[in-house]
C-alpha positions as CSV (number, residue, x, y, z in Angstrom):
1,X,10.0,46.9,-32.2
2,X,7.8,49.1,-30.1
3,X,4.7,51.1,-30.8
4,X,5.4,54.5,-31.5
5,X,1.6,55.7,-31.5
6,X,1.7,57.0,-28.4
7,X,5.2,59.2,-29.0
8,X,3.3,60.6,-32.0
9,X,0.1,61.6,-29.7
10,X,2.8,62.8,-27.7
11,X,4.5,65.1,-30.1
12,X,1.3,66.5,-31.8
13,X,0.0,67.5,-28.4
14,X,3.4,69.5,-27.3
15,X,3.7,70.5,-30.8
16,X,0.3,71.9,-31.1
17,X,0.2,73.6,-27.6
18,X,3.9,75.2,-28.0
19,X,2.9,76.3,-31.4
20,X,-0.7,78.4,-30.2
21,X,1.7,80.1,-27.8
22,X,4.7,80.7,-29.9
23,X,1.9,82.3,-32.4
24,X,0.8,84.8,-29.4
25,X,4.7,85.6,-28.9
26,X,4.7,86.1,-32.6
27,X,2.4,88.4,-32.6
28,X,3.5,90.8,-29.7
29,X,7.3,90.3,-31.3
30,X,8.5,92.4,-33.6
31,X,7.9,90.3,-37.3
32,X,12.4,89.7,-37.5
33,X,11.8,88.2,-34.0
34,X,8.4,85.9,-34.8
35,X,9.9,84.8,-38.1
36,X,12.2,82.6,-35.4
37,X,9.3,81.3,-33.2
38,X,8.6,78.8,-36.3
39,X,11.1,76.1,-35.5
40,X,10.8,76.4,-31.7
41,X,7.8,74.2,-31.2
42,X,9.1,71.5,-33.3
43,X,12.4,71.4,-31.0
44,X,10.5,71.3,-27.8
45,X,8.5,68.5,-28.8
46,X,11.3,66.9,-30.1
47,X,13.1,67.1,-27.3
48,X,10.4,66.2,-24.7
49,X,9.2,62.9,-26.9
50,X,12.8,61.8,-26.6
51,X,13.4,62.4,-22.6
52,X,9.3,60.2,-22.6
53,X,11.2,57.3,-24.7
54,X,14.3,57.3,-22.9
55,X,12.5,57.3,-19.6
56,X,10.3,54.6,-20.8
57,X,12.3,52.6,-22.5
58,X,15.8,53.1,-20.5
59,X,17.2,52.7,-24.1
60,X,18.5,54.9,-26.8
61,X,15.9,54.4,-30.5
62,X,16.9,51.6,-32.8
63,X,17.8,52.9,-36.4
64,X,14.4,51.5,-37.4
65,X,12.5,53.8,-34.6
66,X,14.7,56.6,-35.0
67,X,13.8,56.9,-38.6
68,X,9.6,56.0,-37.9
69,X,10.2,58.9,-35.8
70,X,11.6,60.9,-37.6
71,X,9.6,61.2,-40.6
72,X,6.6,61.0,-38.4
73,X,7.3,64.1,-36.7
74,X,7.9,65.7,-40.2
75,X,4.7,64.3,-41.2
76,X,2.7,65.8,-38.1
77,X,4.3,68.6,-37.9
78,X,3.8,70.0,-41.5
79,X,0.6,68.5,-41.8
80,X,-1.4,70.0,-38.8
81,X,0.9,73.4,-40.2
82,X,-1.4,72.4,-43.5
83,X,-4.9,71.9,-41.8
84,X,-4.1,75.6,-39.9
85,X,-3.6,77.2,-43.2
86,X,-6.6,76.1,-44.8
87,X,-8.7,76.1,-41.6
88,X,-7.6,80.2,-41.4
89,X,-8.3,80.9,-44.7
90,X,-11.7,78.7,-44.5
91,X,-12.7,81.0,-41.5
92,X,-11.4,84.4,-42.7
93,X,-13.0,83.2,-46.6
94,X,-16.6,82.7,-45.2
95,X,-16.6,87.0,-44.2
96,X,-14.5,88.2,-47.1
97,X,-14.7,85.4,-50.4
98,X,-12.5,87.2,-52.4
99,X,-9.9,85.8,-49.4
100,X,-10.0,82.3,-50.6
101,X,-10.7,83.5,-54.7
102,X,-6.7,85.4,-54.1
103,X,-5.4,82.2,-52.6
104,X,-6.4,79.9,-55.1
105,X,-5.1,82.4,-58.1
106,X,-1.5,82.9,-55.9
107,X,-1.5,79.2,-56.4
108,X,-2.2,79.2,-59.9
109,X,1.8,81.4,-60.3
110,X,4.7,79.3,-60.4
111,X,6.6,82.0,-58.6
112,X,4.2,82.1,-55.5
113,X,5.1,78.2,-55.7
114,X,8.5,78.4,-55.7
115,X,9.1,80.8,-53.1
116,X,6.6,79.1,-50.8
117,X,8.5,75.7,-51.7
118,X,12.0,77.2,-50.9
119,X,10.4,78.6,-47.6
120,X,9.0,75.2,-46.6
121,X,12.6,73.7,-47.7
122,X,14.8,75.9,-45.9
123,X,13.0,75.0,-42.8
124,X,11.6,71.7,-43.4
125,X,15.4,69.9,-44.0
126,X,17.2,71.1,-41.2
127,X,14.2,70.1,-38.8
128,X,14.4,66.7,-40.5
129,X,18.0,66.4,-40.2
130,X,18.3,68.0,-36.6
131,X,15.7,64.9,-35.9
132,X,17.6,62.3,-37.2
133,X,20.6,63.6,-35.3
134,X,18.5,63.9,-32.1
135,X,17.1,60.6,-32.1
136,X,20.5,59.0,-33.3
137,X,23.8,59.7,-32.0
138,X,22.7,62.4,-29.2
139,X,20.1,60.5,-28.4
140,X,22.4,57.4,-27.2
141,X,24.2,60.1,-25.2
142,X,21.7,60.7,-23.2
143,X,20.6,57.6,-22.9
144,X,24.3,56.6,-21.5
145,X,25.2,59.8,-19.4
146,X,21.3,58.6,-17.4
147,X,21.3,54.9,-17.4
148,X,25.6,54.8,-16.9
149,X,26.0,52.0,-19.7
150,X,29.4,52.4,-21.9
């Protein structure tokens, strides 16, 4: 088994960067349009951390790595998503208070929760499971179609 450290540096960076400038598209696009842009950056990284490994590693990921990967990239990705929340409403909070006071009482009503918790489902599961796939069965036809092996 490999380190994967280095695939998870990889994803947060292309991640991160594709997310600031999906935001900027976001904001020019019309809101039906930007509602879209939230997956993107998760595929691109996903897709770029794979074509690293496979050049690397001239091999498709185990079962084990495929599903360190997998839930890492969740991990990342929803948890940076996390610090940006609170970091925007820790910087828009210390000119308005009454920001962070709204936040903390949305939290406080279990339908605020639920519909945030559906939101983060309906996007966070497919990512998951188009990750899995990716790093899976697509991921050792790649790896055939460039290295030729059957």
């Amino acid at each position: 088994m490999i380190s994967l450290r280095l695939y998870y540096i990889w994803f947060f960076i292309i991640c991160l960067l594709a997310t600031l400038i999906a935001g900027i598209l976001a904001a020019i696009l019309p809101n039906s349009v930007g509602g879209v842009l939230t997956a993107i950056p998760y595929l691109i990284a996903i897709i770029f951390v794979l074509f690293r490994f496979l050049k690397k590693q001239r091999r498709a990921p185990t079962p084990q790595e495929k599903k360190r990967l997998t839930l890492g990239f969740t991990l990342i990705f929803w948890g940076y998503n996390a610090c940006g929340l609170l970091l925007g409403l820790f910087i828009f909070a210390r000119k308005d208070p009454e920001i962070w006071q709204n936040f903390l009482l949305y939290l406080k009503q279990p339908a605020f929760l639920l519909t945030v918790l559906a939101m983060w489902f309906v996007i966070a599961v497919p990512l998951f499971l188009i990750t899995f796939w990716f790093y899976g069965p697509q991921a050792q036809r790649m790896a055939n179609k460039m290295f030729n092996t059957h």
